[in-house]
N, C-alpha and C positions, 0 to 999 in steps of 0.2 A: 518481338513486335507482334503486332495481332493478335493480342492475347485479350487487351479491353479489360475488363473489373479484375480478372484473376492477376494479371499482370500488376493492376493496381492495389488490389488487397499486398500481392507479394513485398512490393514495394514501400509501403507505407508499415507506422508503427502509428497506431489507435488510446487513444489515452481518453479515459472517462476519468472525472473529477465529480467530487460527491461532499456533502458536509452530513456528519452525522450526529447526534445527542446523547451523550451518556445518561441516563437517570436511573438512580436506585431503588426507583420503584417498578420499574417494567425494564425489556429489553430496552439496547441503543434505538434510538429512534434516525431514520432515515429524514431527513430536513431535505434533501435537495440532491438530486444527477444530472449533471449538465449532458448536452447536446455532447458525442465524441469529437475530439479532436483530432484530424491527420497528419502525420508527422511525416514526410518523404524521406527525411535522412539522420543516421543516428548518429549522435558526438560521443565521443568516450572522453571521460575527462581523467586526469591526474588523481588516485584518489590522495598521495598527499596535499594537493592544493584545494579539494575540498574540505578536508577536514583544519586546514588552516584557515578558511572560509566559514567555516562553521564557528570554530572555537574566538574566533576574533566576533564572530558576529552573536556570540550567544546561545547559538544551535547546539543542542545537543543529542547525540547518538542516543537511544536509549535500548533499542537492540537488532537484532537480525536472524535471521528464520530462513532454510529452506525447505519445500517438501516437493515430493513425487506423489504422481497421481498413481492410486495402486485400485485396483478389479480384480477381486479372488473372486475365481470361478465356485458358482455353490454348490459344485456336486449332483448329490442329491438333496441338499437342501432346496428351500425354496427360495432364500434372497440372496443375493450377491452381496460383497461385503464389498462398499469403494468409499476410497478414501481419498479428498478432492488436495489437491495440489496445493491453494492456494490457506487451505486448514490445516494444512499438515507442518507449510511453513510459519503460521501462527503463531500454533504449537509448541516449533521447533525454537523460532524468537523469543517466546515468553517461559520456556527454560533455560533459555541461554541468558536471563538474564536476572541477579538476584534481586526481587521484590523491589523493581524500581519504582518511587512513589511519585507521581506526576501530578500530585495535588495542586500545587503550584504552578504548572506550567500553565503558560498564557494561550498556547498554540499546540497544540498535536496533529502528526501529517503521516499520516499511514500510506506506505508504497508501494504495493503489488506491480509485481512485472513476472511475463509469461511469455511461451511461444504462442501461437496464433491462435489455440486453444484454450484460453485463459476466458472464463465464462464470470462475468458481470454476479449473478448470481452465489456462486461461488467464490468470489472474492468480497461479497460483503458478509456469507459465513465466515470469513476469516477475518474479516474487522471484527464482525461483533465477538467471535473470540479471543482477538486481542483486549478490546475495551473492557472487558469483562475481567481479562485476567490479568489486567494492568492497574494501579493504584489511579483513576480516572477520578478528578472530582467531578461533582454532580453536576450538570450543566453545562461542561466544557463542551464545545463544540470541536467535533475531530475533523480534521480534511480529509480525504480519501484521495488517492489517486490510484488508478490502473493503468497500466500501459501495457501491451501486446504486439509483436513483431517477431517475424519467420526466425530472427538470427538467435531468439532463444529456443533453448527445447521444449518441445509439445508437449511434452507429460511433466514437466516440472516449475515451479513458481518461485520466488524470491519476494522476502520481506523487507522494509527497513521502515520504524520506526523513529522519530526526532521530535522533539518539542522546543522550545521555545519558554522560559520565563522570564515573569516581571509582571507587572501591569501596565505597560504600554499601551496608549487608547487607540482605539480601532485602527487601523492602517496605520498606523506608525512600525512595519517591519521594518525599516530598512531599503537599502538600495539593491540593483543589482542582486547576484548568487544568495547573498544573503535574506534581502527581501525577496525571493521566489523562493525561497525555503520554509524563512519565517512565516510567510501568510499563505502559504501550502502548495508551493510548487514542487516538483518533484527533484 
């Protein structure tokens, strides 16, 4: 007790939500980052009754990433070489997974989650290196989500990548787990 904001950052898990625009003629384009969200408490769920939620509802895995935030000291060079957490798990997702083609899908919901250290910035370097190195058709519009909280570790980040297809029209995800996933819940 009497700790005030520090008590309450400790507390809370922060989740920014974003839409982004693939196009093939420039970078992804940033469309929109909502106001953060405060989460006081974290649920762990079953992961086989997610993926029985997923596959009943359409959801599909497309892949998973993670990476360590790394700082080589430069010596006597002049720049330090650092390599952000939330790129590295990008990276790590989009080898792990062979040339998956999301031309089709209707919905893509990109996940980032981090210790308290998971920087907004750096995890949209790691979107646009997914979209980029994902089969993205032009126009699709991605979700983002970040979340952040003390219970993961500081220096490392987690990916998970899902889409969704069909042509289902606007808001027609779904109910329930599966509509928070489909229309880009986390």
């Amino acid at each position: 007790e009497g700790q005030g904001g520090v008590r309450l950052a400790m507390e809370s898990a922060i989740k920014i939500t974003g839409t982004l625009e693939k196009s093939s003629s420039s970078p992804p384009k940033i469309l929109d980052i909502a106001n953060p969200t405060r989460y006081t408490k974290m649920t762990e769920f079953n992961m086989d009754d997610i993926k029985a939620t997923m596959e009943s509802s359409g959801v599909t895995l497309i892949c998973t990433g993670t990476g360590k935030e790394m700082y080589k000291d430069p010596g006597s060079a002049i720049e330090a070489e650092i390599t952000f957490a939330p790129v590295e798990a990008a990276r790590s997702a989009l080898s792990s997974t062979p040339s998956a083609s999301l031309s089709n899908a209707k919905n893509v919901v990109l996940n980032f989650v981090g210790g308290d250290e998971l920087v907004l910035n750096e995890v949209l370097e790691g979107a646009v290196e997914l979209i980029d190195g994902l089969d993205i058709g032009d126009g699709l519009m991605v979700n983002l989500n970040s979340l952040c909280h003390s219970s993961f570790p500081v220096d490392m980040a987690s990916v998970t990548v899902v889409a969704t297809k069909g042509e289902a029209a606007s808001g027609d995800e779904g109910e329930g787990v599966a509509g928070g996933v489909g229309g880009g819940g986390m």
